[in-house]
N, C-alpha and C positions, 0 to 999 in steps of 0.2 A: 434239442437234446444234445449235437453236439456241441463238443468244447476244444478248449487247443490241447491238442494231444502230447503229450509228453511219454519219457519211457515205460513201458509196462511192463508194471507188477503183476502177475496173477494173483487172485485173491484165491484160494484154493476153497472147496465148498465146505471143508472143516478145518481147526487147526487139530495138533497133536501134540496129545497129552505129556508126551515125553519132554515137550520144549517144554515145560514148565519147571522149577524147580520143585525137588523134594521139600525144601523149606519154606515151600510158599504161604504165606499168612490164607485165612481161612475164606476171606473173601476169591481169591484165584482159585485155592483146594475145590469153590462150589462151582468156577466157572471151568476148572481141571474137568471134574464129573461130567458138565451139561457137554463140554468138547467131545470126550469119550463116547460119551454115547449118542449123541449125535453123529460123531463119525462113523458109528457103529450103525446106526441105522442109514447112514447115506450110502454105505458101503453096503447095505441090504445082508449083515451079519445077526441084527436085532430086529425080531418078526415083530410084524402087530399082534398087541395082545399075550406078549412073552411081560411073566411080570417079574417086577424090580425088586429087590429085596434092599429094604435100611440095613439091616443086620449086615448083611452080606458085602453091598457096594460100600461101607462104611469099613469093614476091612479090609475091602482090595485096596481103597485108599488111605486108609489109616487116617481115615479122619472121625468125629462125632455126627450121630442120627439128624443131628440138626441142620450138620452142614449138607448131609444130604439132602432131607427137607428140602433144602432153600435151593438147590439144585432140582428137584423132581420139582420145584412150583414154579420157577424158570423155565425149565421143560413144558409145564403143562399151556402156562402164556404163550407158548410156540406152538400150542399142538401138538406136539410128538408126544407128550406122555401126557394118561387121561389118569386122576387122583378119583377114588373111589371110598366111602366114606366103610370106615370096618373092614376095606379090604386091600387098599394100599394103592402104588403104582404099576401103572401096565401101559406098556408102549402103546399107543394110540392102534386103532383098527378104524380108519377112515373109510367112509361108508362109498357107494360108487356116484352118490351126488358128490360128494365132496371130491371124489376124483376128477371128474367132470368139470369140477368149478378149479381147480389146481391148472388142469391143463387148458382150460378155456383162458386162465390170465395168460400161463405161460404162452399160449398162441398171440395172444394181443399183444404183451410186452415183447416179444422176439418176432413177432413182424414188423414191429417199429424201428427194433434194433437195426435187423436187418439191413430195411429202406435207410434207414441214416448211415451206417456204415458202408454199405456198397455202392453211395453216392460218394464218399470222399476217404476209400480205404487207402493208404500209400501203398506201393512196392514195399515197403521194409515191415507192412504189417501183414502182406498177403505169405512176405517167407517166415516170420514168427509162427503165423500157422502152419504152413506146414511141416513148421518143428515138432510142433504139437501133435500134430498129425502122426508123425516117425512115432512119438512118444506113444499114442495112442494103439499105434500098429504094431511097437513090439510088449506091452502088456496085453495087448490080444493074443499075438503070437505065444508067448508064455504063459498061456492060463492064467494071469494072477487075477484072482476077480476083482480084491478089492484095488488093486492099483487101476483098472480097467475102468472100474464103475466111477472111479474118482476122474481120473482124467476123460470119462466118455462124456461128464457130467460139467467137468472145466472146461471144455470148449466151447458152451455157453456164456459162460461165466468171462472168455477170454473174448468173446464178441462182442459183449457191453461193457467189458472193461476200456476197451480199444475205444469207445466215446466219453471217455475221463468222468462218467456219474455214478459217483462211488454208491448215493442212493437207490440209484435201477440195477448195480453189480449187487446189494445188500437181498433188495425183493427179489431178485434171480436167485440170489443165492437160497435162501429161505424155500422157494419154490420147489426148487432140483432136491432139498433137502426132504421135505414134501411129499414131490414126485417116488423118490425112490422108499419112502413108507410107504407110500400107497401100490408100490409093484407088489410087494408079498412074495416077495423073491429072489432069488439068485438070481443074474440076466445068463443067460444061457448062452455059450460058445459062440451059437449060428446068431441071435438078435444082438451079441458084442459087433461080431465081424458086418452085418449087415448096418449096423449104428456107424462105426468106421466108413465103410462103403459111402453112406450117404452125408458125413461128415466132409469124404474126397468132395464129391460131387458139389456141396455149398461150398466151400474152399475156391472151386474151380469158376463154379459163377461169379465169385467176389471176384477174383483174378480177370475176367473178363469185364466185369462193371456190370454184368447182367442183374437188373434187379430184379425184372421181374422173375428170372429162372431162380434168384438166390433164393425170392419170398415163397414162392409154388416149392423149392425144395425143402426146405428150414417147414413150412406147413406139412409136407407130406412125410417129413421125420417126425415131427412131433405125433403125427396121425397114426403113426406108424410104430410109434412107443408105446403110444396110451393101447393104440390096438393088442400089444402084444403081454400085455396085465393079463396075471392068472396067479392064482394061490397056488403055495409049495409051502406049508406051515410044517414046522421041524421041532424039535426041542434044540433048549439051548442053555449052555454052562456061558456063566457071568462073569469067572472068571479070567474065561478063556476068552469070553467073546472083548471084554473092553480093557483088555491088556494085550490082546493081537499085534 
């Protein structure tokens, strides 16, 4: 799995719809939408089961029903949005098999990660993290959820990027995106700072080489996320939530 390392890039787990131009032909306007609200739901601002309106998303972006279409069917191949015949789209409601099976990959795939990168991490990749880390610890400190949830959720994403397989960075990424459909929620204050916490702590086994403390750690966070799922279903305005 690993490869020769070179400088990283974070791939962040959404892009943002704002780098897009206004002018963009229709093909991007459909990949504009599936970003937004993808981000939207990585950011755990869009519930399962909140539904989608053509009408509606069609005028926050100024584009045609169709190009939405082709956006909610793009969605739906991803799983995040379930197409219901006679009654439109509605962000996915993943059941708690399907959660189980999310974080049962994400366990397999970031233990692998793990064991590969804490066998051959450099010094200049162990203080990258803990840049990440700063970065981490002051969107916690400021409340911002979604800047929080995003970087709580790249620090994965900055794990398996560091073994240059842009493929296992894609399936992570996909996963985390996943994962945070299937919370059904805000992450709350105390499981941000506790996510941090134990964020320090794998940090700190890579720094030492310890593998086996980084894989017992990196498991007993994943255990430790999935453990802390619960429903908080809210109403929500479309327009505010994918122009945030």
């Amino acid at each position: 799995m690993n490869r020769a390392r070179q400088p990283l890039k974070i791939v962040p787990l959404t892009s943002d719809i704002h780098d897009t131009p206004a002018s963009a032909p229709s093909g991007s306007a459909t990949q504009r939408i599936v970003d937004s609200i993808t981000t939207a739901i990585a950011e755990r601002r869009l519930m399962p089961g909140t539904k989608l309106s053509e009408q509606k998303i069609g005028d926050i972006f100024k584009v045609s029903r169709t190009v939405v279409r082709q956006a909610f069917n793009q969605l739906s191949r991803d799983r995040l949005v379930v197409l219901e015949p006679a009654r439109g789209a509605f962000v996915a409601t993943p059941t708690a098999e399907e959660a189980n099976d999310v974080f049962e990959v994400r366990a397999i795939l970031e233990t692998a990660v793990t064991k590969q990168l804490c066998a051959t991490i450099t010094d200049a990749q162990v203080k990258q993290l803990r840049e990440h880390l700063e970065l981490e610890r002051a969107a916690v400190n400021n409340a911002e959820v979604p800047g929080r949830t995003r970087l709580l959720g790249d620090f994965h994403l900055v794990l398996a990027q560091m073994l240059g397989n842009q493929v296992l960075v894609q399936m992570l990424s996909e996963l985390l995106t996943r994962s945070s459909l299937i919370a059904l929620m805000r992450q709350s204050s105390q499981s941000a700072e506790e996510s941090l916490d134990e964020h320090v702590a794998i940090v700190d086994a890579f720094e030492k080489r310890d593998v086996k403390a980084a894989v017992r750690l990196v498991s007993k966070h994943l255990a430790n996320v999935q453990h802390n799922l619960h429903l908080d279903p809210q109403r929500v305005d479309l327009a505010d939530i994918l122009h945030h």
